[in-house]
Backbone as numpy.savetxt, mean C-alpha at the origin, in Angstrom:
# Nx Ny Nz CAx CAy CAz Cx Cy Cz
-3.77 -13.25 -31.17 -3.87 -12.95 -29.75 -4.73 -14.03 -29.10
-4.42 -14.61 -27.91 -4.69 -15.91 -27.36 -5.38 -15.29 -25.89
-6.61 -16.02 -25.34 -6.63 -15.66 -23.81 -5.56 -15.52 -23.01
-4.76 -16.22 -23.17 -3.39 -15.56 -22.24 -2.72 -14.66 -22.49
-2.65 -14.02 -23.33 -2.22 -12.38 -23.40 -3.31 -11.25 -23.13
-4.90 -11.76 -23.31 -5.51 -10.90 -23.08 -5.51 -11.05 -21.64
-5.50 -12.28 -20.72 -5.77 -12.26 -19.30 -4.60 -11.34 -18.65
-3.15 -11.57 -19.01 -2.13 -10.55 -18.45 -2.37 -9.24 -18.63
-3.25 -8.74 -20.12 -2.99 -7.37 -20.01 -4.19 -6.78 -19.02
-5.12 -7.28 -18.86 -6.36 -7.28 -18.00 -5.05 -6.93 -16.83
-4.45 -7.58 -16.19 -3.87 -7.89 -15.32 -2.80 -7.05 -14.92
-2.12 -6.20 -15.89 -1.41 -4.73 -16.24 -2.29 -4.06 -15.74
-3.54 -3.75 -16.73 -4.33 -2.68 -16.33 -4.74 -2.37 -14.68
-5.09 -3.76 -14.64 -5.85 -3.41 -12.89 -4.59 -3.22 -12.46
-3.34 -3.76 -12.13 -2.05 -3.84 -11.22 -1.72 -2.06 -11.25
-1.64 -1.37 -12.69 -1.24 -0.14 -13.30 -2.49 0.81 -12.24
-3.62 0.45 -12.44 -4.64 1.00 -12.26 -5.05 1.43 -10.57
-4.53 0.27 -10.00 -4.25 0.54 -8.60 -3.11 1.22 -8.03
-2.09 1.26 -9.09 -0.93 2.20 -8.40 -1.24 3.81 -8.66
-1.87 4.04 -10.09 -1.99 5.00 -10.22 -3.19 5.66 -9.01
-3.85 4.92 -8.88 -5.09 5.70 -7.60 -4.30 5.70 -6.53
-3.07 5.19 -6.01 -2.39 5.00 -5.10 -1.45 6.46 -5.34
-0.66 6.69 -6.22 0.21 7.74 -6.82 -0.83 9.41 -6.55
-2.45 8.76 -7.18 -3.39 10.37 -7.08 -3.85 10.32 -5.44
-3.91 9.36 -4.73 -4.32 9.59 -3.22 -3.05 10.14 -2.22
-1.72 9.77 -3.14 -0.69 10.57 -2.31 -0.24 11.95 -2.69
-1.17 12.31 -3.32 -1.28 13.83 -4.15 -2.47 14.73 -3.62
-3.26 13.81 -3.29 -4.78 14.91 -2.75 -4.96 14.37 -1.35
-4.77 13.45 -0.83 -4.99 13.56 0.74 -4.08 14.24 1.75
-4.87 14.81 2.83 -4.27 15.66 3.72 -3.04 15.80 4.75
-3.05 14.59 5.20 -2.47 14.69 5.71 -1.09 12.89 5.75
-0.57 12.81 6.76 0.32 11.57 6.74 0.07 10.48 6.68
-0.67 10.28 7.22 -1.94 8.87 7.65 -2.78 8.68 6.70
-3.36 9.32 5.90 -4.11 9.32 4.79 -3.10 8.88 4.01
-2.37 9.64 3.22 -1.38 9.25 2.30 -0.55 7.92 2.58
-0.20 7.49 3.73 0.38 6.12 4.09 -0.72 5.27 3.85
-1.73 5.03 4.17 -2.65 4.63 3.64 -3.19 3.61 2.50
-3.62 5.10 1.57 -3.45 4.97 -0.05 -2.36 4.21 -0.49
-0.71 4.95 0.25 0.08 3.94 -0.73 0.27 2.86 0.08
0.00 2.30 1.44 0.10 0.96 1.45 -1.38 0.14 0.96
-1.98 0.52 0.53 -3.31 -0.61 0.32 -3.18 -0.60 -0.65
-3.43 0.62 -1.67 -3.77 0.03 -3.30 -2.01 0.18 -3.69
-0.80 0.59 -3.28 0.07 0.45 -4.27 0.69 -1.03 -4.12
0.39 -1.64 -2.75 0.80 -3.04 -2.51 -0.12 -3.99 -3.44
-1.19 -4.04 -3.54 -2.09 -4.33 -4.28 -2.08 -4.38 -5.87
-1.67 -3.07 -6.01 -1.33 -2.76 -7.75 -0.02 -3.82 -8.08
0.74 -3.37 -6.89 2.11 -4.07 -7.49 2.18 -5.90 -6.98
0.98 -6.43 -6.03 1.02 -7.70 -6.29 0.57 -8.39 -7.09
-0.41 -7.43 -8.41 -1.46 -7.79 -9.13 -0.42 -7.69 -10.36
0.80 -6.68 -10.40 1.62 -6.61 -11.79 2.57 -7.99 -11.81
3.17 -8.38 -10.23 3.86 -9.19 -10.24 3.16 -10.50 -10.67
2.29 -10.66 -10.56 1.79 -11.62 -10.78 0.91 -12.06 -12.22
1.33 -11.19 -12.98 1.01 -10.69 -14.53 2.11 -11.34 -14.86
3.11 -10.50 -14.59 4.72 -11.09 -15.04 5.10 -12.65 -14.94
4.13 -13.19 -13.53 4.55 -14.84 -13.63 3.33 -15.32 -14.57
2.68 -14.85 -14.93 1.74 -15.27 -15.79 1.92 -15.17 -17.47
2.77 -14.24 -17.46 3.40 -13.75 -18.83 4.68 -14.57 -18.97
5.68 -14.73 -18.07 6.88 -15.28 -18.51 6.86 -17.21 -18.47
5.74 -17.21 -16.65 5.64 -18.98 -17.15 6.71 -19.93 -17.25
7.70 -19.27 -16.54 8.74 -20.15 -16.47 8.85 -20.56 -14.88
9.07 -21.23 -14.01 9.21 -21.86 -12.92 10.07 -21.04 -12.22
11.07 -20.68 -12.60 12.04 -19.52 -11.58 11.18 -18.26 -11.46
10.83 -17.75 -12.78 10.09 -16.19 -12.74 8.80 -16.34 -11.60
8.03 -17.54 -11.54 6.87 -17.26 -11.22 7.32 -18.04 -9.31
8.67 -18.18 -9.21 8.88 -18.55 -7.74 8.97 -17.20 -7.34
9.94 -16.39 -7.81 10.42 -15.07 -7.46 9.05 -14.37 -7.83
8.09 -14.34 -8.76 7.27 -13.21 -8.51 6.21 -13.53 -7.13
6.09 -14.55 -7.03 5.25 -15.06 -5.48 5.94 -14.24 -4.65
7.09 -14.73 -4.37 8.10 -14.36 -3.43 8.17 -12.76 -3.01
7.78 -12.40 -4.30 8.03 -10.73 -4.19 6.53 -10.31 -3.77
5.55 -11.09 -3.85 4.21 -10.52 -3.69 3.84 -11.05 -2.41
4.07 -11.92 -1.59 4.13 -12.36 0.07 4.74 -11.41 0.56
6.35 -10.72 0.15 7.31 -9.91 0.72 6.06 -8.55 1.07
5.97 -7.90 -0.35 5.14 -6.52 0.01 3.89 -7.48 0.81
3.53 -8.42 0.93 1.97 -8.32 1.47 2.42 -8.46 2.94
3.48 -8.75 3.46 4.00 -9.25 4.45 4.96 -8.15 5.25
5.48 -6.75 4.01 6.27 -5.90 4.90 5.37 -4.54 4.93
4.40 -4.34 4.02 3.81 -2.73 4.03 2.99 -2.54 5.05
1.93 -3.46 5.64 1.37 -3.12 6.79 2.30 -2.63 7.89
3.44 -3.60 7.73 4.41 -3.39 9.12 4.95 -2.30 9.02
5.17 -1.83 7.88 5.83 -0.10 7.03 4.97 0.80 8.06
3.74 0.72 7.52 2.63 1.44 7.69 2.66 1.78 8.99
2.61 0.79 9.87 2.27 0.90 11.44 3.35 1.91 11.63
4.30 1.71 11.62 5.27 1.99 12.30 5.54 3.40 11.85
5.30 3.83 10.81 5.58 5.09 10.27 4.24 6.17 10.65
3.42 5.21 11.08 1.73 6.09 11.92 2.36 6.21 13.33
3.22 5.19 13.90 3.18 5.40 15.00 4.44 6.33 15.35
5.42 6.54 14.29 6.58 7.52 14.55 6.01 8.79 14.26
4.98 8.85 13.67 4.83 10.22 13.18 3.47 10.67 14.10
3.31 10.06 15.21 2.34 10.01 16.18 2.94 10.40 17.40
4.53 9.99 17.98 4.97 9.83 18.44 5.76 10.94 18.74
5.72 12.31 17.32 6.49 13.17 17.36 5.73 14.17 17.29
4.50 13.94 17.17 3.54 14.92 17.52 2.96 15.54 16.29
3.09 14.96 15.49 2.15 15.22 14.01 0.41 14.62 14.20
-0.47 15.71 14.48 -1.77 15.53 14.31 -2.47 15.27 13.46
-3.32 14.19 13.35 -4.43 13.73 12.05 -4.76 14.93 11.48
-5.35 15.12 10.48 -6.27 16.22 9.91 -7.47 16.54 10.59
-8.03 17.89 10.53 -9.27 18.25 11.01 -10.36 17.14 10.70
-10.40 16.60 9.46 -11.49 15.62 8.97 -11.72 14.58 9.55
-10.22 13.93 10.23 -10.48 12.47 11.54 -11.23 12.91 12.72
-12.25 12.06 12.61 -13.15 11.70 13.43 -12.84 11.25 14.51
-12.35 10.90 14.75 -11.92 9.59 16.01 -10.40 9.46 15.79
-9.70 9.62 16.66 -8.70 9.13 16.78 -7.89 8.51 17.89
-8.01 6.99 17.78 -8.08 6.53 18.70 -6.55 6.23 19.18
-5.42 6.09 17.89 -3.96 5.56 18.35 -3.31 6.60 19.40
-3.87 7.94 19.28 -3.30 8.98 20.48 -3.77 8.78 21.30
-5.17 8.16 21.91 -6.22 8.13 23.10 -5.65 7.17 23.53
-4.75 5.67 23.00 -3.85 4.96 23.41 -3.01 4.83 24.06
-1.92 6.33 23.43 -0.83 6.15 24.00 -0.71 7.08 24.59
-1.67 8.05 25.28 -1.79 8.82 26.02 -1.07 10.18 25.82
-1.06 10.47 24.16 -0.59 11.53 24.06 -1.38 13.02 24.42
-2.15 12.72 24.52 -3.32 13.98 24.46 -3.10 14.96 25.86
-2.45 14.04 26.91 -2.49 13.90 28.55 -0.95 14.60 28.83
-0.20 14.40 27.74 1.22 14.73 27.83 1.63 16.14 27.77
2.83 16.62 28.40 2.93 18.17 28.33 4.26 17.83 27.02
4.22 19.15 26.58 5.79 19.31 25.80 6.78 19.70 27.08
């Protein structure tokens, strides 16, 4: 066993390790926004940290174009996921949890002011 197999599996673990806290935060948080959350930060995270195991493990010039490629893509589409799925589900009148403090994207868009 060579540093480069121990650095990839290091590199499993954390990638594995962040999806799974990503997988248990979409299991125990309350509400929509919470859970979008969790899985856009640590499962984008987990899975740019696996992809990038894999170009580190395979080391061939195509694998490690396409695993970049795939790890810009999620770093580049889940925020935009995210927004948009806070703001549809904002939009239709799904309220934060009792526990948000502040909520400022409704004080925005002036839902609070609105009749049904």
């Amino acid at each position: 066993m060579n540093l480069h197999d121990i650095l990839v599996g290091v590199m499993v673990v954390i990638g594995s390790s962040f999806i799974l806290i990503a997988a248990i935060g979409l299991i125990r948080l309350q509400d929509v926004y919470l859970r979008m959350h969790a899985a856009s930060k640590a499962g984008t995270l987990g899975s740019g940290v696996m992809l990038l195991a894999l170009a580190l493990y395979a080391f061939e010039t195509d694998v490690i174009t396409r695993a970049i490629a795939g790890v810009v893509f999620l770093v580049l589409t889940a925020p935009v996921s995210a927004h948009l799925l806070a703001r549809a589900s904002i939009m239709s009148g799904y309220k934060p949890c009792d526990e948000t403090k502040i909520d400022t994207f409704s004080k925005s868009l002036n839902l609070d002011t609105q009749k049904d």
